[in-house]
C-alpha positions as CSV (number, residue, x, y, z in Angstrom):
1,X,-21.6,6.2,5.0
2,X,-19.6,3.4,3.1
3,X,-19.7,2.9,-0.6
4,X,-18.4,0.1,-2.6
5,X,-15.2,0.4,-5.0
6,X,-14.7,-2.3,-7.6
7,X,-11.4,-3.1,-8.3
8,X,-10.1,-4.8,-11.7
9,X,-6.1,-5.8,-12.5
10,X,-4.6,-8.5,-14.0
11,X,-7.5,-9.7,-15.0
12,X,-8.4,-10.2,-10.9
13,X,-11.2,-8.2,-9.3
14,X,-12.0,-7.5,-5.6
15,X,-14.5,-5.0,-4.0
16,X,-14.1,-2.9,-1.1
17,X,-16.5,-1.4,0.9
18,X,-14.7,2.4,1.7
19,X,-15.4,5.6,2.2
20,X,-14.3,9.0,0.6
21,X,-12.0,11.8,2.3
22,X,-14.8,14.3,2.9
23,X,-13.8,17.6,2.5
24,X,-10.0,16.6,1.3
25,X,-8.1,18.5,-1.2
26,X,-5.5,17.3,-1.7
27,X,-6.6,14.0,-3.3
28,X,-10.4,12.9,-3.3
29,X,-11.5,9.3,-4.1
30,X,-14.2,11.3,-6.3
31,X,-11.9,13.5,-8.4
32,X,-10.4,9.9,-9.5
33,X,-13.4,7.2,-10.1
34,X,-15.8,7.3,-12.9
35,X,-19.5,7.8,-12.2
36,X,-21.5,5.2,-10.4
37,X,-22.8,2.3,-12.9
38,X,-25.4,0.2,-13.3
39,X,-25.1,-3.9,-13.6
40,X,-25.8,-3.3,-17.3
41,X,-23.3,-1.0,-18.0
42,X,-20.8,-3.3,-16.1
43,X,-21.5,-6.2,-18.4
44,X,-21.1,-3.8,-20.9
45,X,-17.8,-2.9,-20.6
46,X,-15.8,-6.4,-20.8
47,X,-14.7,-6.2,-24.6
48,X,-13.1,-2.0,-24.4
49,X,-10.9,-3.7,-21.8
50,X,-9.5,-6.6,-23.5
51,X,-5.5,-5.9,-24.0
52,X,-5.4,-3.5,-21.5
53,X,-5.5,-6.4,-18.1
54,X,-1.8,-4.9,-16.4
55,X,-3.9,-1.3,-16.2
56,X,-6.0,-1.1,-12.8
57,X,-10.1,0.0,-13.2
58,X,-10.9,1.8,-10.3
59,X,-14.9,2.6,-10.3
60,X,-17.9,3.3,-8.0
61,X,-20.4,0.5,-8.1
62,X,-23.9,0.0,-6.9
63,X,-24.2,-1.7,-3.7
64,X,-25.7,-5.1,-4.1
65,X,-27.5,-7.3,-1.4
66,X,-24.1,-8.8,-0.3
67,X,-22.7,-5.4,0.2
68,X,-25.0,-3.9,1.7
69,X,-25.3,-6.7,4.6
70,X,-21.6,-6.3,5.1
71,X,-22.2,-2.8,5.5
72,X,-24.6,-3.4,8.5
73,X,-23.6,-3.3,11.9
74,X,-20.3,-1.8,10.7
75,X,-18.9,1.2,13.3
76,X,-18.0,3.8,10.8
77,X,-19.3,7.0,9.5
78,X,-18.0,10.2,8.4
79,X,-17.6,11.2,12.5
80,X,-14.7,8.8,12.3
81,X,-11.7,10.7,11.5
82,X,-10.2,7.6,10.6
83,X,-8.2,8.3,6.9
84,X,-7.9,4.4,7.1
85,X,-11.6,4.4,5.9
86,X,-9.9,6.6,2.9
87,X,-8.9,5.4,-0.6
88,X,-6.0,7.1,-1.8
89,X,-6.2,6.3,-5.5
90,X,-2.7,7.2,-7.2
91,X,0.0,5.4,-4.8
92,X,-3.0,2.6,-4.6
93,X,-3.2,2.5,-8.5
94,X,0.6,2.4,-9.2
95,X,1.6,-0.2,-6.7
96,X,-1.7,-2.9,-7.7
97,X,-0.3,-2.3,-11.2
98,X,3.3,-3.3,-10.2
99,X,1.7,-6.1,-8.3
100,X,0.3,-7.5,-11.5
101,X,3.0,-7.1,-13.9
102,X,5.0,-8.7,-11.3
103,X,2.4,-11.6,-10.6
104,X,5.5,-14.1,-10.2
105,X,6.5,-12.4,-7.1
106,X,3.8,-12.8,-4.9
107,X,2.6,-15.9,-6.4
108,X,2.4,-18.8,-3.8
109,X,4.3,-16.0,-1.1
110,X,3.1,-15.0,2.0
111,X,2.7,-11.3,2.2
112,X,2.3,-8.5,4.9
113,X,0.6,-5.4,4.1
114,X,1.4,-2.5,6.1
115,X,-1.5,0.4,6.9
116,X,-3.4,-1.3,4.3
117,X,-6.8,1.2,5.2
118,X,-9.5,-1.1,4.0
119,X,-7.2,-3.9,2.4
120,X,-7.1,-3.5,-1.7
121,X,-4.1,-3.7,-2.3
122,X,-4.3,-7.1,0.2
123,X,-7.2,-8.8,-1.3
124,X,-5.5,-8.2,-5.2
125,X,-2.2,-10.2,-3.8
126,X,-4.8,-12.5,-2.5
127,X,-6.7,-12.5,-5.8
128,X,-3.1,-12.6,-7.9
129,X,-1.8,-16.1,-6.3
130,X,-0.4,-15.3,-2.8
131,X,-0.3,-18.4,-0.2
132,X,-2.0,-15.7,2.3
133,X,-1.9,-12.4,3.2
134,X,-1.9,-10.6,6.5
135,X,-3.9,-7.1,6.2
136,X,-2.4,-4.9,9.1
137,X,-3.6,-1.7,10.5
138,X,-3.4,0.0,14.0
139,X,-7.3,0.6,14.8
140,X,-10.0,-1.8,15.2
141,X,-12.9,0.4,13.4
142,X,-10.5,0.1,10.3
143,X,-10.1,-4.1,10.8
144,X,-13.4,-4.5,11.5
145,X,-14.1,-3.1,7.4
146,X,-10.8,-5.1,6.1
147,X,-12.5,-7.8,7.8
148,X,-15.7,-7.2,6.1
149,X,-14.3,-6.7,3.1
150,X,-12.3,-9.7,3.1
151,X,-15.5,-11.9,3.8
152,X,-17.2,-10.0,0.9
153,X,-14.5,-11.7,-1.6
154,X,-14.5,-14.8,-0.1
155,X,-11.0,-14.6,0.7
156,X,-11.2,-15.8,4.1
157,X,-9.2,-18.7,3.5
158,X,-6.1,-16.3,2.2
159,X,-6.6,-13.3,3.6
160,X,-5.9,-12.7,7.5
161,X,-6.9,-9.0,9.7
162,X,-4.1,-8.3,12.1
163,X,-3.1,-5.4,14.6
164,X,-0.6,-4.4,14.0
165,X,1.0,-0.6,15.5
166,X,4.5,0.5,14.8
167,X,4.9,1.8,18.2
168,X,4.3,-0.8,19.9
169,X,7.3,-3.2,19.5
170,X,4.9,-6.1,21.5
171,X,3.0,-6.0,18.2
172,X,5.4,-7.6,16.4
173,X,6.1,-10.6,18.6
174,X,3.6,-12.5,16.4
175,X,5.6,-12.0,13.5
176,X,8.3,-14.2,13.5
177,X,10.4,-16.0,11.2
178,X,8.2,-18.7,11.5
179,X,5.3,-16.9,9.6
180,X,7.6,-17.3,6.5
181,X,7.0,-13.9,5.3
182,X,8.1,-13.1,1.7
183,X,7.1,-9.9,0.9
184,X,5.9,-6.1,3.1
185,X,3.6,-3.9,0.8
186,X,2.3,-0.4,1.7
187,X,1.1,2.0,-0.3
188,X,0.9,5.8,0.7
189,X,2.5,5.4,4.2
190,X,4.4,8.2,5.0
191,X,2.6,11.0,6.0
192,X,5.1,13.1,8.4
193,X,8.5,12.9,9.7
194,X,7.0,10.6,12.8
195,X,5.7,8.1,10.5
196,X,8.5,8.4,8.4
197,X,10.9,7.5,11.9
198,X,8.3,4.8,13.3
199,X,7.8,3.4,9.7
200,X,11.5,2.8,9.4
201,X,11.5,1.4,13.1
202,X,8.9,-0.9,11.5
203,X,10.8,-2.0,9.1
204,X,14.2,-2.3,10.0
205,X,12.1,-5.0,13.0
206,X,10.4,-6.8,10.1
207,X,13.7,-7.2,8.6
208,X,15.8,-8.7,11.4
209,X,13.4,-11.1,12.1
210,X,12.4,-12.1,8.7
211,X,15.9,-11.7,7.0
212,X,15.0,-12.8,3.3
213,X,11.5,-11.0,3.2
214,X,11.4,-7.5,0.7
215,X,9.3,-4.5,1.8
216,X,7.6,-2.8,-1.5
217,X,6.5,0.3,-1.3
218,X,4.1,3.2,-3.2
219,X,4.3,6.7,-2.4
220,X,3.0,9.8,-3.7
221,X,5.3,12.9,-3.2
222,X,3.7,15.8,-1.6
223,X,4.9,19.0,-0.6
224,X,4.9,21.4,2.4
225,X,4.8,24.6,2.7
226,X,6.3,27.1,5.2
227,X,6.5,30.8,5.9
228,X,9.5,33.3,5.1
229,X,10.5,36.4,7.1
230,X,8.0,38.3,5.3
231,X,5.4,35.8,5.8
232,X,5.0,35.0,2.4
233,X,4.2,31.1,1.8
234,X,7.5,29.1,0.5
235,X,6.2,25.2,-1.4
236,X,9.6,23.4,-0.2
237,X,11.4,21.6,-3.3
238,X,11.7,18.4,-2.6
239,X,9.4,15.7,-0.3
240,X,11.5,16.5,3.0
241,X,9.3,13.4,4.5
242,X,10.2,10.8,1.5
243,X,13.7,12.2,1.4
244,X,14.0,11.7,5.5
245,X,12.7,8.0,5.0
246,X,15.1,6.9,2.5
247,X,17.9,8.9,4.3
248,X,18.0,6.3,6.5
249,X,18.6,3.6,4.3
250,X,21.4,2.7,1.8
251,X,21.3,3.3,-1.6
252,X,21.6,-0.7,-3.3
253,X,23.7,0.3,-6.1
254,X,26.6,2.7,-5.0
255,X,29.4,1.1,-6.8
256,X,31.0,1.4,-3.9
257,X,30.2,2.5,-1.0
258,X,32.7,4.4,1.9
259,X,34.5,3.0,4.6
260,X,32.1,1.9,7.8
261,X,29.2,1.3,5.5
262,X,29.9,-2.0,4.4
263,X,28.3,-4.0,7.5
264,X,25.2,-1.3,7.4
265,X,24.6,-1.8,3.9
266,X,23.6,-5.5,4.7
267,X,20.9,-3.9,7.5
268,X,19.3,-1.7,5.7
269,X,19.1,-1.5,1.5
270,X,16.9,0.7,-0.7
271,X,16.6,1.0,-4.4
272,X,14.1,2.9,-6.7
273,X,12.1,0.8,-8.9
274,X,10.6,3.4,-10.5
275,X,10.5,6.9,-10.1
276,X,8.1,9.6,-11.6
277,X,8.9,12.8,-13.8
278,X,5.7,14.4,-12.3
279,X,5.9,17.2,-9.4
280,X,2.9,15.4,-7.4
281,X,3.4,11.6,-9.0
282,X,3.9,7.9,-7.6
283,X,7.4,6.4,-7.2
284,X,7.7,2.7,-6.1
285,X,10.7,1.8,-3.6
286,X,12.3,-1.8,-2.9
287,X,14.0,-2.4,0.7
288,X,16.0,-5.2,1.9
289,X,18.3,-6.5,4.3
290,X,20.9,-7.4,1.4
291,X,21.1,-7.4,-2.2
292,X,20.4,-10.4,-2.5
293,X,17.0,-10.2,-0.6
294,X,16.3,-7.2,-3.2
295,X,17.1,-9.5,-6.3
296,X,13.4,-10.8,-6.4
297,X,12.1,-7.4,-7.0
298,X,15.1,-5.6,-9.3
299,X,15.8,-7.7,-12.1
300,X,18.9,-5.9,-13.4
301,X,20.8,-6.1,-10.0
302,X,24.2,-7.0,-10.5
């Protein structure tokens, strides 16, 4: 069964129908949203806000009549192991509150969003000023919701479902330089080093054909575990899968960096816009195909 998230930044809102990870434990959409409120409450709430409109609201609403017609005739239920159905709340959180400081980016762009489950982070570019946005994912239960979702903001006009999976290079074909794409967002992506490889792949085909677009990226770091000699578990150190992703990319601001690398440097750029202090927290990545396609994002480039 779907339930409807309300999301407020910036001052924007946008609701999602969505549904929870049943039985995750890592990170479930219940550990992180306040109780289901009523209309009253909602009213309610609009002065403790004020000051506060960069911060993203994440809560539980009740369905109304709108919500609950979108809702009919949808395909999905808990049977659908579909994690696309899933919101995962902290990389979500971080990289819609980075979209609204940093309104003036996507403002009058046109963006792609990458996995984008059932299109937030999408519909709050929409909400925030983009031209129009282009909600991707690889299964059709999971664009039939965006699509849903999309309508249930009115956001037709803006907002565009697509197909799209990374390993299928056919899928891209669409995406050309004539679809004057400024920006990539994706938030919680890599999951394994496959998706970290077919991610990359996605990327670095993004990137050749739209040269001067900038891929943004949220991740939360998690950590495996493995088995010793004396089968004893081991929690590795470090987030083998992040660190594999951005091994594959050049750091932006080696001050210099070594013979042969030059050319590849203008493929392939990464820098860190922010990273977290926390074992389990969110950092947020910029990639490019030059520094100069990165100086949008990172201000202090030099």
């Amino acid at each position: 069964m779907l339930r409807l998230m309300r999301v407020r930044v910036a001052g924007e809102e946008v609701r999602a129908l969505c549904r929870r990870a049943p039985g995750e434990e890592e990170e479930r959409l219940s550990d992180h949203v306040a109780p289901l409120r009523s209309a009253s409450e909602e009213e309610e709430e609009t002065a403790e806000t004020s000051g506060r409109e960069q911060e993203l609201d994440m809560q539980e609403v009740a369905a109304d009549e709108e919500a609950k017609a979108a809702m009919a005739g949808l395909r999905c239920n808990y049977d659908n192991d579909l994690i696309g159905l899933d919101v995962w709340h902290g990389a979500t959180r971080k990289l819609c509150e980075y979209c609204g400081r940093r309104s003036d980016l996507f403002k009058g762009a046109a963006v792609l969003e990458l996995g984008a489950g059932v299109g937030i982070l999408g519909m709050v570019l929409a909400k925030l000023g983009a031209r129009s946005v282009y909600i991707s994912d690889y299964d059709d239960v999971v664009l039939e919701v965006i699509r849903a979702n999309i309508k249930l903001n009115g956001l037709e006009g803006t907002c565009l479902e697509c197909k799209l999976d990374w390993s299928l290079p056919e899928n891209f074909d669409g995406l050309t330089e004539s679809s004057r794409i400024d920006v990539i967002v994706g938030s919680d992506l890599l999951y394994s080093s496959h998706m970290a490889k077919l991610l990359y792949s996605a990327i670095r085909r993004l990137l050749d054909t739209i040269p001067d677009a900038v891929f943004v990226m949220s991740h939360k770091k998690r950590y495996s575990v493995t088995w010793n000699e004396a089968r004893e578990p081991v929690v590795e150190t470090s987030d083998s899968v992040l660190e594999s992703f951005k091994s594959m990319f050049v750091p932006l601001l080696l001050a210099e960096l070594p013979e042969g690398r030059q050319e590849e440097a203008k493929v392939a750029c990464m820098y860190c816009i922010e990273e977290s202090k926390e074992q389990e927290g969110v950092d947020l990545y910029a990639f490019g195909r030059s520094r100069d396609a990165l100086q949008r994002v990172v201000n202090d480039i030099r």
